[in-house]
C-alpha positions as CSV (number, residue, x, y, z in Angstrom):
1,X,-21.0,28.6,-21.4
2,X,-17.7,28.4,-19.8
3,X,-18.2,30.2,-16.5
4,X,-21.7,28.7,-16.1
5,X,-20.0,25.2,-16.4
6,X,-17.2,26.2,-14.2
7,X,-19.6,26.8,-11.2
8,X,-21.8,24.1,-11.9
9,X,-18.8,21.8,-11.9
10,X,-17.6,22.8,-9.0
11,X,-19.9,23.0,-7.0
12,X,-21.0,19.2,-7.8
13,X,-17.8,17.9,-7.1
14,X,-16.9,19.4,-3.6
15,X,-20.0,18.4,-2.7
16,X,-20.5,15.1,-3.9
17,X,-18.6,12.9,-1.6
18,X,-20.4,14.9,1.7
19,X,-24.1,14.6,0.4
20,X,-23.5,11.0,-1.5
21,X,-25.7,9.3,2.0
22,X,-28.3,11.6,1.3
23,X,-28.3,11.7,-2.3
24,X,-28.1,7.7,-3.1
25,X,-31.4,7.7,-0.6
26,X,-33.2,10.0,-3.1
27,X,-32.6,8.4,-5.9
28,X,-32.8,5.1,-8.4
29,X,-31.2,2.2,-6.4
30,X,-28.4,0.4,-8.8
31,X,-28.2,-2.8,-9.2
32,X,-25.6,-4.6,-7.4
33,X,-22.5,-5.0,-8.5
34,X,-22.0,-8.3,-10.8
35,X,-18.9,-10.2,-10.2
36,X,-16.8,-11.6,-12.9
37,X,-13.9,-14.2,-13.2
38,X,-12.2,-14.3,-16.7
39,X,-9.7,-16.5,-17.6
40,X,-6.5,-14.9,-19.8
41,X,-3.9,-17.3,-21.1
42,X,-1.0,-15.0,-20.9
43,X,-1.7,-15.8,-16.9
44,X,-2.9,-19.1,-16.5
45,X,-3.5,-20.4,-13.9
46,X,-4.4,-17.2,-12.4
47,X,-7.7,-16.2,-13.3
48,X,-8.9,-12.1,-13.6
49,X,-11.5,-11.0,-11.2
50,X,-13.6,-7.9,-12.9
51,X,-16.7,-6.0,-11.4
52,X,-19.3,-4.7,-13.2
53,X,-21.1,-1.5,-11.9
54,X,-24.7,-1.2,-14.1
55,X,-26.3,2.7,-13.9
56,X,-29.8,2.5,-11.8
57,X,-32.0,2.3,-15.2
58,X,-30.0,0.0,-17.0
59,X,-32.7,-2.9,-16.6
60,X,-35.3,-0.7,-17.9
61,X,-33.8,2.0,-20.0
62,X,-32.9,-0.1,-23.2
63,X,-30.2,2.4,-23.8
64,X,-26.3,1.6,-24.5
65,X,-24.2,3.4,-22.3
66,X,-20.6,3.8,-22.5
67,X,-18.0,1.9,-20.4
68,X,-15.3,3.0,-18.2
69,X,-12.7,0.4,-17.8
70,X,-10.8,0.7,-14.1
71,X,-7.7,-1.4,-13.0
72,X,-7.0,-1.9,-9.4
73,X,-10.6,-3.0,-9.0
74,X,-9.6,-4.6,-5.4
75,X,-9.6,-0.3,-4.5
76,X,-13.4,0.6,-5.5
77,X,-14.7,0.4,-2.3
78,X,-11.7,2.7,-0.6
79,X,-12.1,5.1,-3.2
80,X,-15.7,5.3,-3.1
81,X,-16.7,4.6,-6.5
82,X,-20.3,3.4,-5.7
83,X,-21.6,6.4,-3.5
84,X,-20.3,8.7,-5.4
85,X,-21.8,7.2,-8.4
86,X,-25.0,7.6,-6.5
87,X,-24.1,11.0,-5.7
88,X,-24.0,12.6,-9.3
89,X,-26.5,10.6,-11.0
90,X,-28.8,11.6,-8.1
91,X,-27.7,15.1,-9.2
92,X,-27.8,14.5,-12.1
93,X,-24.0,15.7,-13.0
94,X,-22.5,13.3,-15.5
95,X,-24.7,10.4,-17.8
96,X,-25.0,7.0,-17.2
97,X,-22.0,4.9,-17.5
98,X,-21.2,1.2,-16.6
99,X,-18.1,0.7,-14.9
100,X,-15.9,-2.4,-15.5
101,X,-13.2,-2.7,-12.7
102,X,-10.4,-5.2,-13.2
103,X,-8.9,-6.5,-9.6
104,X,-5.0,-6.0,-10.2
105,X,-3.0,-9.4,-11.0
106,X,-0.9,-10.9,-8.3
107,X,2.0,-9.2,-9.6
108,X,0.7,-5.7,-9.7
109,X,4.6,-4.3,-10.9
110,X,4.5,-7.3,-13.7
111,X,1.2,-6.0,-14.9
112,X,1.4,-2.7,-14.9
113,X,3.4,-0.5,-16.8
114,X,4.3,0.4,-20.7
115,X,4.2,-1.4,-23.9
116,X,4.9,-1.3,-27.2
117,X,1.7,-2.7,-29.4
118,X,3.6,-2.5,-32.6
119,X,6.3,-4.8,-31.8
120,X,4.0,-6.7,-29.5
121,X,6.3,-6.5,-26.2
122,X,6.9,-4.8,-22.7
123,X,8.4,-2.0,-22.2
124,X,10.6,-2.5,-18.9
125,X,11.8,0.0,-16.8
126,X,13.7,-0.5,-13.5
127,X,13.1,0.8,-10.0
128,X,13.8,0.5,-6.3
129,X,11.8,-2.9,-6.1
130,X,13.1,-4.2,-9.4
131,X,12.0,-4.7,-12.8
132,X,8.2,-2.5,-13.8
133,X,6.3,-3.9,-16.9
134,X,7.3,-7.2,-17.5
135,X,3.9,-8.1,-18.7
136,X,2.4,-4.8,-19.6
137,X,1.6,-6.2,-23.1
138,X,0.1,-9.1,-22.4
139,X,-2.2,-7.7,-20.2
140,X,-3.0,-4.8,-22.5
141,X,-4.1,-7.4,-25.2
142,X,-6.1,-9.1,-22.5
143,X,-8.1,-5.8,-22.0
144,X,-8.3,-4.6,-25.0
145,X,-8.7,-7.7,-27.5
146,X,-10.5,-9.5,-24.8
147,X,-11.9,-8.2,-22.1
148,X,-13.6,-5.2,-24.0
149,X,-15.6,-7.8,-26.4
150,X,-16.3,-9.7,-24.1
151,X,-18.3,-6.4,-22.0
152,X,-19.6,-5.9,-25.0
153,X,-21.2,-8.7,-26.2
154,X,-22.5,-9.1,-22.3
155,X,-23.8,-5.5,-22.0
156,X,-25.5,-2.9,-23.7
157,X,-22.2,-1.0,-24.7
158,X,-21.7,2.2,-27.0
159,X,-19.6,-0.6,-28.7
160,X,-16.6,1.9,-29.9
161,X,-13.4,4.1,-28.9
162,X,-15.8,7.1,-28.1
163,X,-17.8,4.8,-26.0
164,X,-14.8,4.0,-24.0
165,X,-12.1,5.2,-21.6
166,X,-9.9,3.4,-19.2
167,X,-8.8,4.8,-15.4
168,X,-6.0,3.9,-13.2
169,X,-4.0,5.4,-10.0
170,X,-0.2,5.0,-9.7
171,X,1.3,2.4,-12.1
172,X,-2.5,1.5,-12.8
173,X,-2.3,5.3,-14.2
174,X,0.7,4.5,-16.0
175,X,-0.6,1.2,-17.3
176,X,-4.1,3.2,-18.5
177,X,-2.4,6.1,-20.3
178,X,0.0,3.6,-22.2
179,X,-3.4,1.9,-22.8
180,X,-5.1,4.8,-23.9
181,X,-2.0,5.8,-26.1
182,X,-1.6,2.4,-28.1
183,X,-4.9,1.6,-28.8
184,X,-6.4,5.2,-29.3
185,X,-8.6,3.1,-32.0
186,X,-9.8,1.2,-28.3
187,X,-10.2,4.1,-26.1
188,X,-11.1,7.6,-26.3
189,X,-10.8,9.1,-23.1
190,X,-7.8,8.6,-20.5
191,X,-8.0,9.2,-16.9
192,X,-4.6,8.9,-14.7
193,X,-4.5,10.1,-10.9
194,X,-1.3,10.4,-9.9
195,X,0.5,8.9,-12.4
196,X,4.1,6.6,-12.0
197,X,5.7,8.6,-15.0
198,X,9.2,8.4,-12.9
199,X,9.6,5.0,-15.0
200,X,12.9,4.9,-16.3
201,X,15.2,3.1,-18.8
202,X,18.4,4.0,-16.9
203,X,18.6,4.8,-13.2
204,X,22.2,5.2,-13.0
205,X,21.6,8.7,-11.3
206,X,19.0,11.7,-11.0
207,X,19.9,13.2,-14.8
208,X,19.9,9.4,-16.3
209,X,16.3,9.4,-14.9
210,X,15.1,12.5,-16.1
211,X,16.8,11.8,-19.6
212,X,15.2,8.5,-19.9
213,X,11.4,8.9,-18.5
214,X,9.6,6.0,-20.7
215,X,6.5,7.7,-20.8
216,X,7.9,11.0,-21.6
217,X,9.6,9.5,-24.7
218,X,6.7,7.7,-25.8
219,X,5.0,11.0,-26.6
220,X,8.6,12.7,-27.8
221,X,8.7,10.0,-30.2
222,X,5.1,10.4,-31.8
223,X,4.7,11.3,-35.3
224,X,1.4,13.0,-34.6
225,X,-1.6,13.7,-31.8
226,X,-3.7,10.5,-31.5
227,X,-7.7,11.1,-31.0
228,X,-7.5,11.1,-27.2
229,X,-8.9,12.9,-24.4
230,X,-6.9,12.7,-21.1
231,X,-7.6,13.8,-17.7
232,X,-4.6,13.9,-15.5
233,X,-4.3,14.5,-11.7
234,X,-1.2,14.7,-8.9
235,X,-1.2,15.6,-5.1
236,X,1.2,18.0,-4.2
237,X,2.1,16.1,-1.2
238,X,2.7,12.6,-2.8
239,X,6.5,12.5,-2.1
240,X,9.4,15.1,-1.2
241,X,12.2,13.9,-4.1
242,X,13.0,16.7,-6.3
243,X,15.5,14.8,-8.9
244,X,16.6,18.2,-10.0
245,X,16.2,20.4,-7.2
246,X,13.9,23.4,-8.7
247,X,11.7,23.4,-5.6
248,X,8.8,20.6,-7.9
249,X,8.5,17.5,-6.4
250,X,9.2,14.7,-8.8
251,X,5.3,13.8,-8.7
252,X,4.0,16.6,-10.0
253,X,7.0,17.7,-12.6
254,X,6.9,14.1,-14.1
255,X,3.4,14.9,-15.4
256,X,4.1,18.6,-16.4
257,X,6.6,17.5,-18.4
258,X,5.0,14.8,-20.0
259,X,2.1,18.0,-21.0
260,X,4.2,20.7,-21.9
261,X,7.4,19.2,-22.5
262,X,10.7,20.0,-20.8
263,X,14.5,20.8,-21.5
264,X,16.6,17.4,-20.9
265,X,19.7,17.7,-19.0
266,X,21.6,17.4,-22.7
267,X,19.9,20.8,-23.4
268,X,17.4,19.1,-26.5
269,X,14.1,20.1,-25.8
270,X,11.8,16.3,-25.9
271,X,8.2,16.9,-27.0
272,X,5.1,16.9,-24.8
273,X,1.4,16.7,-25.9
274,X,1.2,20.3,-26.2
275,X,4.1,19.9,-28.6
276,X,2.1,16.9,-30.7
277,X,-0.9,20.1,-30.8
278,X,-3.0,18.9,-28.1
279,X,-5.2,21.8,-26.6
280,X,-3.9,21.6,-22.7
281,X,-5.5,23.0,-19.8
282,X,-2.7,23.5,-17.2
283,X,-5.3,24.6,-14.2
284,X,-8.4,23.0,-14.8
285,X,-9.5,23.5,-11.1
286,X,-9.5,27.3,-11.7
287,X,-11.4,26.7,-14.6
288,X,-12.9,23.4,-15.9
289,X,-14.4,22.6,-19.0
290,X,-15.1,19.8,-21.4
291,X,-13.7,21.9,-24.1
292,X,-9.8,21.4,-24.3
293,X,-8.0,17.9,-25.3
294,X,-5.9,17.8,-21.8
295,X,-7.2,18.5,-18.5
296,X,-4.4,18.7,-15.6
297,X,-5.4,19.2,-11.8
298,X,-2.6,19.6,-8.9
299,X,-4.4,19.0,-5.6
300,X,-1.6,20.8,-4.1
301,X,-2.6,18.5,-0.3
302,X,-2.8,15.6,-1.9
303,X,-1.1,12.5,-1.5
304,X,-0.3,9.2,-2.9
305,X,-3.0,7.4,-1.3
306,X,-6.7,5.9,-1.4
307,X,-8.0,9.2,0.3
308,X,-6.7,11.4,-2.4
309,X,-7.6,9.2,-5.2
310,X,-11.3,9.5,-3.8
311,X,-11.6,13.2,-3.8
312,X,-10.4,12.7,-7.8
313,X,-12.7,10.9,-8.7
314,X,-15.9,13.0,-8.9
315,X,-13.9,15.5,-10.4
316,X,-12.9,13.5,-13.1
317,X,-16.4,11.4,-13.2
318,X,-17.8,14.7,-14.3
319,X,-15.0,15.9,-16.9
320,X,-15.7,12.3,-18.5
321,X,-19.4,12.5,-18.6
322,X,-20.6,15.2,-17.4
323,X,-23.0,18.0,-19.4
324,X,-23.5,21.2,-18.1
């Protein structure tokens, strides 16, 4: 089944974006987007905006469908998530989903970033334009203990974790894999395009930083593989720092690492998911599947932008829900 999928898959997603004019004329026309504003008390006054993408037979179907949760909603348009929506179901390529995109808070760095659900708090790291995180766990528990039964008392929901998975770029990335990873009893299925695992506890100097990743020893510090499916991706062009000069850019090795683990510049080895027994697919442009736990994808032009986020998409709209 493998090499069947692999040129199916392909072919569907190079494709998709250049034929999604043609293909949304051929087929079922979606309903339009319904906009949302949700109040959170962790942010009052600021309200959350939230748009709600049904598939074309939802009014007629009667079927639940499952959700894919978004943040950075404000970016749906630049990525292209309509059209190429259009594109696949038109080709049929993935199953029906409804899409809930959150527009990003007014302090995106506040918002986004890691948490700790267990002892209810942020986990902050620093960077160039100051503290990341701050409110990472308030607005995790916004999305998952209310925003998430709120869709699904308002929609016709697979209302469970494999009904669900949650999607972000850059610190949204972040933010959705820490989502992903604390309530694994939420979501199922984690996608992260170009991920901001640089987050660091200490950034006294390049081996401070690479000892003291936040993501990296989340995962180094788990007791066991949490029922998860993740879909990672990372341009090979997003930046040119290479912390520890082995010809990587930081970009790319920061989400290696966090796969297949990596030697800290103390000499202990830290953990990756590999290590926790997570099935990881190094290459999955060379050959994609549904089959392994971890799927990781270097678009070795890519960058750190809209543009490159768009040409993701399809390819992970397909790993998510696609059937070959």
């Amino acid at each position: 089944m493998r090499a069947g999928w692999n040129k199916v898959a392909r072919w569907l997603c190079v494709g998709v974006l250049a034929a999604s004019s043609v293909a949304h004329a051929a087929s079922e026309q979606a309903p339009a987007p319904e906009k949302l504003v949700l109040e959170a008390k962790a942010f009052a006054p600021e309200s959350i905006k939230v748009t709600v993408y049904l598939p074309p037979d939802y009014a007629t179907s009667g079927k639940r469908y499952p959700v894919l949760y978004a943040n950075d909603g404000q970016d749906m348009e630049a990525v292209g998530l309509q059209p190429t929506l259009d594109a696949l179901y038109a080709r049929h390529a993935i199953a029906p989903v409804i899409v809930v995109a959150v527009d990003m808070l007014k302090d995106r760095a506040s918002g986004y970033g890691l948490f700790d659900r267990a002892r209810r708090q942020s986990v902050v790291g620093g960077s160039r334009i100051g503290p990341i995180g701050a409110r990472a766990y308030d607005y995790a528990a916004w999305v998952a203990g209310e925003l998430v039964p709120y869709i699904d008392a308002h929609y016709r929901t697979q209302p469970d974790a494999r009904g669900r998975t949650v999607l972000g770029w850059s610190l949204g990335a972040l933010n959705a894999f820490c989502l992903g990873w604390e309530y694994s009893d939420v979501f199922a299925q984690v996608g992260a395009f170009s991920p901001s695992f640089w987050l660091a506890a200490d950034r006294t100097d390049a081996n401070t930083v690479e000892n003291t990743r936040l993501a990296q020893a989340m995962v180094d510090r788990a007791g066991q593989r949490k029922p998860l499916r993740f879909w990672f991706a990372v341009g090979g062009r997003e930046e040119t720092n290479d912390r520890n000069h082995n010809g990587t850019i930081d970009a790319v090795e920061d989400v290696q690492d966090l796969l297949t683990g990596f030697t800290a510049p103390d000499g202990t080895h830290r953990r990756g998911l590999r290590d926790l027994g997570y099935r990881v697919d190094m290459d999955y442009a060379a050959h994609p599947s549904r089959d392994d736990d971890v799927a990781y994808e270097l678009f070795p032009d890519g960058e750190h932008n809209q543009a490159t986020w768009k040409r993701m998409l399809p390819v992970f709209l397909v790993w998510a829900y696609g059937s070959p």
